[in-house]
C-alpha positions as CSV (number, residue, x, y, z in Angstrom):
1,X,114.5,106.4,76.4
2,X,116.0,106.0,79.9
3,X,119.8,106.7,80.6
4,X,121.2,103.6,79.2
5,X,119.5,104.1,76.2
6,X,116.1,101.8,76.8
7,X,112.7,102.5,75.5
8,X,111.6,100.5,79.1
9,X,111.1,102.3,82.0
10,X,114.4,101.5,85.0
11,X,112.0,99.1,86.5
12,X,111.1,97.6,83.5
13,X,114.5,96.6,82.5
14,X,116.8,94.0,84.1
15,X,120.5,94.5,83.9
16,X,123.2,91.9,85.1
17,X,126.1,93.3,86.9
18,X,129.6,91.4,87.2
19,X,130.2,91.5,90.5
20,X,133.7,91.2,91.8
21,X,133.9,92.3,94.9
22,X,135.9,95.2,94.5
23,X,134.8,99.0,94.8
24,X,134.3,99.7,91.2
25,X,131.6,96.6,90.4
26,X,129.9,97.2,93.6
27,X,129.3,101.0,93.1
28,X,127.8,99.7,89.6
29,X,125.7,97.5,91.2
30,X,124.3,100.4,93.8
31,X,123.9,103.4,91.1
32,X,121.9,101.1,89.0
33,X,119.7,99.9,91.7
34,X,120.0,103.5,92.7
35,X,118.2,104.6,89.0
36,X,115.5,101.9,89.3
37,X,117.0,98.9,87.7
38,X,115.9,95.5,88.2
39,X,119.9,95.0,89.0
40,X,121.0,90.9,89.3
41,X,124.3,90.8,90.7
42,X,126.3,87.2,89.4
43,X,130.1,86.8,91.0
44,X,132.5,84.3,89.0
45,X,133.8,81.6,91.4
46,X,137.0,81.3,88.4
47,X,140.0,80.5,90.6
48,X,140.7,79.6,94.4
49,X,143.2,78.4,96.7
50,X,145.2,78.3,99.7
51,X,147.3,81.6,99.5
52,X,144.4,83.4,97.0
53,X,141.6,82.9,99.8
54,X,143.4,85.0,102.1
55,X,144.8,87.4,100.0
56,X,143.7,90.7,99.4
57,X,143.5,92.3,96.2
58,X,142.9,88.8,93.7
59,X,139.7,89.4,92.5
60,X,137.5,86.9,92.4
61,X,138.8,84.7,95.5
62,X,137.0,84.1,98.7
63,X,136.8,87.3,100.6
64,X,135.7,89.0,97.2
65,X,132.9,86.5,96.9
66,X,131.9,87.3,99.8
67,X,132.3,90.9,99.5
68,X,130.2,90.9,96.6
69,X,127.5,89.4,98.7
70,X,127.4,91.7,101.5
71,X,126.9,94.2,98.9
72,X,124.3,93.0,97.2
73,X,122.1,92.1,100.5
74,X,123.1,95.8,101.4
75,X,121.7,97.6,98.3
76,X,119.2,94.7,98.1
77,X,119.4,92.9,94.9
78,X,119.5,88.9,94.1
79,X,122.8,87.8,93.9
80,X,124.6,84.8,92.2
81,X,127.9,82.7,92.4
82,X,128.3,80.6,89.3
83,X,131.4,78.1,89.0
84,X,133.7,79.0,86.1
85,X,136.8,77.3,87.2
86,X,136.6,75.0,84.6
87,X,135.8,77.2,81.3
88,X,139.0,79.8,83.3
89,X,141.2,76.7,83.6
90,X,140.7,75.9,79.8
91,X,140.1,80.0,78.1
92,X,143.0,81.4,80.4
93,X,145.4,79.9,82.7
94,X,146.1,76.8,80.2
95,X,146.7,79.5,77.5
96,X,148.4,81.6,80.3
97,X,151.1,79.0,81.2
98,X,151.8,77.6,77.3
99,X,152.1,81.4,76.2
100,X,155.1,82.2,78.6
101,X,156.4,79.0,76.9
102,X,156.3,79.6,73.8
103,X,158.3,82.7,74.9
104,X,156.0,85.1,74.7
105,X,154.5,87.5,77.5
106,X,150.7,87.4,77.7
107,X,148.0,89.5,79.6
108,X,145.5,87.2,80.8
109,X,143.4,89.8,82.0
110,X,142.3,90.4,78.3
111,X,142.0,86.8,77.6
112,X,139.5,86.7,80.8
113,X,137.4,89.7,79.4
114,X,137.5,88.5,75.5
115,X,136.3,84.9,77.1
116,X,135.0,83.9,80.3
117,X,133.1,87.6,80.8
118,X,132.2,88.8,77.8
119,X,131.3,85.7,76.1
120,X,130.3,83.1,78.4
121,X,129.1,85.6,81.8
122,X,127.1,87.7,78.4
123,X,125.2,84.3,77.8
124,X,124.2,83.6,81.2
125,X,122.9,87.0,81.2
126,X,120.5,86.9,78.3
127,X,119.2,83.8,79.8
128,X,118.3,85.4,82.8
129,X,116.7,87.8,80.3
130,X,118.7,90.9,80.7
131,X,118.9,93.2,78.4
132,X,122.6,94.4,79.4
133,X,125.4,93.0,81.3
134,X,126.8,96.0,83.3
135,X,130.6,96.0,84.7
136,X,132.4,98.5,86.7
137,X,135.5,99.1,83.5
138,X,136.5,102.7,83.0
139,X,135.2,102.8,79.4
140,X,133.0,105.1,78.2
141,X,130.0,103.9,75.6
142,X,127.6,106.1,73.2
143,X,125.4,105.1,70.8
144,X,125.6,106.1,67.3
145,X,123.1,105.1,64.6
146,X,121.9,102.2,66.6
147,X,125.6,100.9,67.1
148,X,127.9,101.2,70.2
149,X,131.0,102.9,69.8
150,X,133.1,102.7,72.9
151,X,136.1,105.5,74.2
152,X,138.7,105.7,76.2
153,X,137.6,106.4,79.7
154,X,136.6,110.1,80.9
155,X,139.7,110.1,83.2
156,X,143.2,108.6,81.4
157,X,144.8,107.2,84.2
158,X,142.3,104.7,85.0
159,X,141.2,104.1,81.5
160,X,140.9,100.3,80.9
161,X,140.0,100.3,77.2
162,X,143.3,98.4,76.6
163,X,141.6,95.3,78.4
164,X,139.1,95.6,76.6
165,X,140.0,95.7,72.6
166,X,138.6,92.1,71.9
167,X,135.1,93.2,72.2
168,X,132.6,92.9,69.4
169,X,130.3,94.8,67.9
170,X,127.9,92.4,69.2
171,X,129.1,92.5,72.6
172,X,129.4,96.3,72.7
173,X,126.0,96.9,72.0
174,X,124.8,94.5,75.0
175,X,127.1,96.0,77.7
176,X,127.4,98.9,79.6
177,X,129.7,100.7,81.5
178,X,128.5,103.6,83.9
179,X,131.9,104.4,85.8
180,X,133.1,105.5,82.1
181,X,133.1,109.3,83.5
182,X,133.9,109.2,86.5
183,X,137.2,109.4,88.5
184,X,139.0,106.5,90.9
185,X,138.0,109.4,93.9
186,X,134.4,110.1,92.6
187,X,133.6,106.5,93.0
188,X,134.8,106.0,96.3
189,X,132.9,108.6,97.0
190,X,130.0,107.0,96.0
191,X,130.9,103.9,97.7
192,X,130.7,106.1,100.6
193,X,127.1,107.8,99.5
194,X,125.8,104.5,99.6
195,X,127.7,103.4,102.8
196,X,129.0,100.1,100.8
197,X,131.4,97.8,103.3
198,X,134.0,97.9,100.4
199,X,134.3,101.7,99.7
200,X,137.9,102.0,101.5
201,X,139.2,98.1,99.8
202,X,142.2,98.6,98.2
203,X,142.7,98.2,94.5
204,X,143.0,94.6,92.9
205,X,146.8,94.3,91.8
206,X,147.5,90.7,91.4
207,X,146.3,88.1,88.2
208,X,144.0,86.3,90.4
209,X,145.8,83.0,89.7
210,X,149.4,84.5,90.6
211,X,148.0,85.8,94.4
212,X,151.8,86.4,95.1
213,X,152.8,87.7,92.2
214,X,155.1,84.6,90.8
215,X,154.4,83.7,87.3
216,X,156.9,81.3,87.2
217,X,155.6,79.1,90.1
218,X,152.7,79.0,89.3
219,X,153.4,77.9,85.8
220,X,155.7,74.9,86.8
221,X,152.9,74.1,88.9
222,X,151.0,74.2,85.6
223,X,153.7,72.4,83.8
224,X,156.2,70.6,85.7
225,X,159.5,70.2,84.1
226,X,159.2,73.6,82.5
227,X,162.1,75.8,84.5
228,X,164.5,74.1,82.4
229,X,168.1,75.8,82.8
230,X,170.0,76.6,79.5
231,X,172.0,79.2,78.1
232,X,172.2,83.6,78.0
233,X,173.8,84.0,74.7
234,X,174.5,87.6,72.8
235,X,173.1,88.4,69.5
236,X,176.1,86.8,67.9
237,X,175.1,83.7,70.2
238,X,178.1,83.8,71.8
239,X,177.6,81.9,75.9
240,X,177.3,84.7,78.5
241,X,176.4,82.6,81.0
242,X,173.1,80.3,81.9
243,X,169.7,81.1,82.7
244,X,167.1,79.1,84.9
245,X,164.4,78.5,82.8
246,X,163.0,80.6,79.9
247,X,159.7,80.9,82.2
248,X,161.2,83.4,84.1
249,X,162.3,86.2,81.5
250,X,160.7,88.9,79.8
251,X,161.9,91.0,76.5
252,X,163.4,94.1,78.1
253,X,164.3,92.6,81.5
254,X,167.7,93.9,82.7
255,X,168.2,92.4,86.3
256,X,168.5,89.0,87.6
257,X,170.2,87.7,84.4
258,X,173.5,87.1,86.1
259,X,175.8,88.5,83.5
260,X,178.3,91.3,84.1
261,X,179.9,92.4,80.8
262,X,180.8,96.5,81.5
263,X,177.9,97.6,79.9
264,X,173.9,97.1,80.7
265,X,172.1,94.0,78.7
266,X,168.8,93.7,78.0
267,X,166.5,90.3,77.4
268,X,166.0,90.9,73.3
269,X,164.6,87.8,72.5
270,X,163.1,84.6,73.8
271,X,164.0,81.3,72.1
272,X,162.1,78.7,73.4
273,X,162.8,75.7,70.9
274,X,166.7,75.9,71.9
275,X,165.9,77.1,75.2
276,X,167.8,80.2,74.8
277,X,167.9,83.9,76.1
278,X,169.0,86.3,74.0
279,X,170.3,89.5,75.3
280,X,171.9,93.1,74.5
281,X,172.2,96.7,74.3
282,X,169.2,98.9,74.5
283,X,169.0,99.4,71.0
284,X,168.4,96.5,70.2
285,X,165.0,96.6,72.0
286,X,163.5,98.5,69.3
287,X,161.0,97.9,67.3
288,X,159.6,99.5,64.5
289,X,156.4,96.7,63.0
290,X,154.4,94.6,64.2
291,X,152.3,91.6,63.1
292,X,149.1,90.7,64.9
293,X,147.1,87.6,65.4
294,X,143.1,87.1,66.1
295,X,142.6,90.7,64.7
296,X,139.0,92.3,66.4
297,X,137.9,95.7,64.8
298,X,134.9,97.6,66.0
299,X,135.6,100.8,64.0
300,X,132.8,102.0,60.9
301,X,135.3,101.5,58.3
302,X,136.5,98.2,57.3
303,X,140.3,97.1,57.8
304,X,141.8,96.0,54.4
305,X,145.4,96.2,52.6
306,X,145.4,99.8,52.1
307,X,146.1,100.7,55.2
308,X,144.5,102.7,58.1
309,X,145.8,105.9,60.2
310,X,145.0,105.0,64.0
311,X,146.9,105.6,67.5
312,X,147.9,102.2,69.3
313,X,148.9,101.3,72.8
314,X,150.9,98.0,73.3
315,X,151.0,98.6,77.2
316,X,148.2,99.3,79.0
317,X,150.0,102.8,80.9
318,X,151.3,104.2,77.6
319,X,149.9,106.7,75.8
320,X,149.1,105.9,71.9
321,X,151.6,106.6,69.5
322,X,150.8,106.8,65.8
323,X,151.0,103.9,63.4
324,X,149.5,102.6,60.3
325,X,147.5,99.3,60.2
326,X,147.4,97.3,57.3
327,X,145.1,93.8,57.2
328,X,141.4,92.3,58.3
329,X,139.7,91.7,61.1
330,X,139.4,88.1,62.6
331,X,142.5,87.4,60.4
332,X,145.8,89.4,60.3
333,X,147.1,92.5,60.4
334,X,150.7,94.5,60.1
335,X,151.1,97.6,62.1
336,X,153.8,100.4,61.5
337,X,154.6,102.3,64.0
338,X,155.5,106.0,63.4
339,X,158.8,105.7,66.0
340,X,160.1,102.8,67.1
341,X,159.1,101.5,70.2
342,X,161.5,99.3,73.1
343,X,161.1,96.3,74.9
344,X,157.9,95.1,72.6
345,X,156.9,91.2,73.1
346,X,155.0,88.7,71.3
347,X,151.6,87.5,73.2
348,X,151.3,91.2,74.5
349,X,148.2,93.0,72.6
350,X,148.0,96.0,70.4
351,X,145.0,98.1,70.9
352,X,143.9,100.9,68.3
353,X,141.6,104.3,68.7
354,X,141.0,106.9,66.3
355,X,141.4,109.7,69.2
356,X,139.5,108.5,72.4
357,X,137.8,106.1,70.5
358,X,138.3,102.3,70.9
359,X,138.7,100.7,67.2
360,X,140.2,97.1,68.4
361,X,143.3,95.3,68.0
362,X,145.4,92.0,67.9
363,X,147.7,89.7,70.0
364,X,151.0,90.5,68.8
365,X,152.8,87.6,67.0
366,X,156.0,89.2,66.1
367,X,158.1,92.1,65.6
368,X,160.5,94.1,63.3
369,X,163.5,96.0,64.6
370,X,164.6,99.4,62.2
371,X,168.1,98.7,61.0
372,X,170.0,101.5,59.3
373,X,172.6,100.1,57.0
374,X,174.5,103.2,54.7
375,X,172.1,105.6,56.1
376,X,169.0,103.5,54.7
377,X,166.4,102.4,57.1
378,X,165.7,98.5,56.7
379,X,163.7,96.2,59.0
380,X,165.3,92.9,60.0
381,X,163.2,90.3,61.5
382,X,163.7,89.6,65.4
């Protein structure tokens, strides 16, 4: 067995690479071909335009195309571009844009991994007859009785297992991810090893579609009409003062609402069908449950009623925390977290792990502030 885990010899066994351009899929591409594999690099052509051709650090625009390129002529491997502006138009941007109306606060990076990469990009590769798709996440894999489990990443601070938590079973035991070990600095360090034209290229930062960092542009260029003004009321929906569109607040903002009361406000709550922002104290950005859409769960035991121990992030620089999951995959579940947590927001997702161990997660739908009334803790809904 070789050291992904194939009977096949390295040359023997053809693994796709996502290509991005950046360091981190290009030093993937080279320590495979490195090892022997019959390595076919494929770059996603998923958004481009004016402003994103130019700018550095949006993956997937034109200089990363044709960063991704060099590379591969360098190391010597075929090379693809495939179009995927149409299947990212309809699997993230649209769901992008009608998710900050609905008043939530998404992370389209996940949406891009649980879609356009790991389910249509995973396809193209078995056509080519691959027997892996390869990409350049910090994510560490093992196989355990002929099933993948996946881990947090060897070094925390780059871990990207968050991104990640909508992957199957299925798709777990078809990828593979061989920076899982290694450190930001160790792979530049290979980039260097194998004198790649990328290995100084800053990180990626932006969403590819937002080159400049403005969600809200960009989604009243998705939706005209949307940045429409209305009102910043308390949470006894008393006035405070008006707000310029609901598209450009997020639950636990604090500046830019306008407001001066004495004491700091928070954005609590976003009520998009009376086009209302909700703000106050602190406090009041605590929550203490969670419910969760489109549940995935790749752990060995299954996820029922009864209620399941686990560690969950619901930011992506956090550190788990403990909570209790209650529910089933695909379906529903409820998590309750063992302290509550501030500044929480429907459309972000709540990943799980059992230690390092990646079990899954959801898209959260809504939350559940603690209330103590005569020294009893209660939940009321927010």
């Amino acid at each position: 067995m070789n050291s992904l885990g194939f009977e096949t010899a390295p040359e023997d066994t053809r693994i796709v690479v996502a290509m991005s351009g950046g360091v981190d899929s290009s030093v993937t591409a080279a320590l495979l071909k490195d090892q022997g594999y019959d390595v076919v690099g494929i770059t996603l052509q998923l958004y481009d335009h004016g402003a994103a051709v130019q700018k550095k650090g949006a993956c997937c625009a034109g200089q990363d195309i044709h960063d991704a390129r060099r590379v591969a002529e360098a190391i010597g491997i075929p090379h693809y571009v495939l179009d995927y502006e149409s299947r990212f138009q309809d699997s993230v941007m649209d769901e992008f844009a009608d998710s900050y109306l609905r008043g939530e606060t998404p992370v389209p990076c996940v949406r891009c991994n649980q879609t356009v990469k790991f389910r249509d990009l995973l396809e193209t590769s078995r056509d080519l007859g691959a027997v892996a798709l390869a990409t350049g996440h910090y994510l560490r894999r093992e196989d355990v009785d002929g099933k993948a489990r996946l881990f947090r990443g060897r070094n925390t601070i780059k871990d990207q297992s968050y991104f990640l938590f909508a992957t199957t079973q299925e798709q777990a035991d078809y990828l593979r991810f061989p920076l899982g070990d290694l450190t930001k600095e160790q792979t530049r360090a290979l980039a260097d090893k194998y004198d790649l034209a990328v290995a100084a290229k800053p990180e990626s930062q932006d969403i590819c579609f937002v080159p400049n960092g403005n969600y809200a542009k960009v989604i009243e260029r998705m939706r005209p009409g949307s940045a429409v003004a209305g009102d910043i009321v308390d949470m006894e929906n008393n006035v405070l003062g008006q707000h310029t569109g609901i598209i450009n607040y997020t639950i636990g903002q604090r500046r830019g609402l306008g407001i001066a009361t004495g004491s700091p406000l928070y954005v609590t709550r976003i009520d998009p069908e009376r086009n209302r922002v909700v703000v106050g104290p602190s406090d009041a950005l605590l929550v203490s449950k969670l419910t969760l859409r489109e549940m995935n769960w790749i752990g060995d035991e299954p996820l029922d009623a009864s209620g399941v121990t686990v560690t969950v992030k619901v930011r992506s620089t956090q550190e788990p925390m403990l909570a209790t999951v209650y529910g089933a995959p695909g379906d529903w579940a409820e998590v309750h977290l063992a302290d509550p947590e501030a500044g929480v927001s429907a459309g972000q997702a709540c990943v799980m792990y059992d230690g390092d161990r990646l079990l899954g997660g959801g898209w959260i739908a809504g939350t559940e502030a603690p209330v103590k009334i005569a020294g009893v803790r209660q939940q009321m809904s927010v």
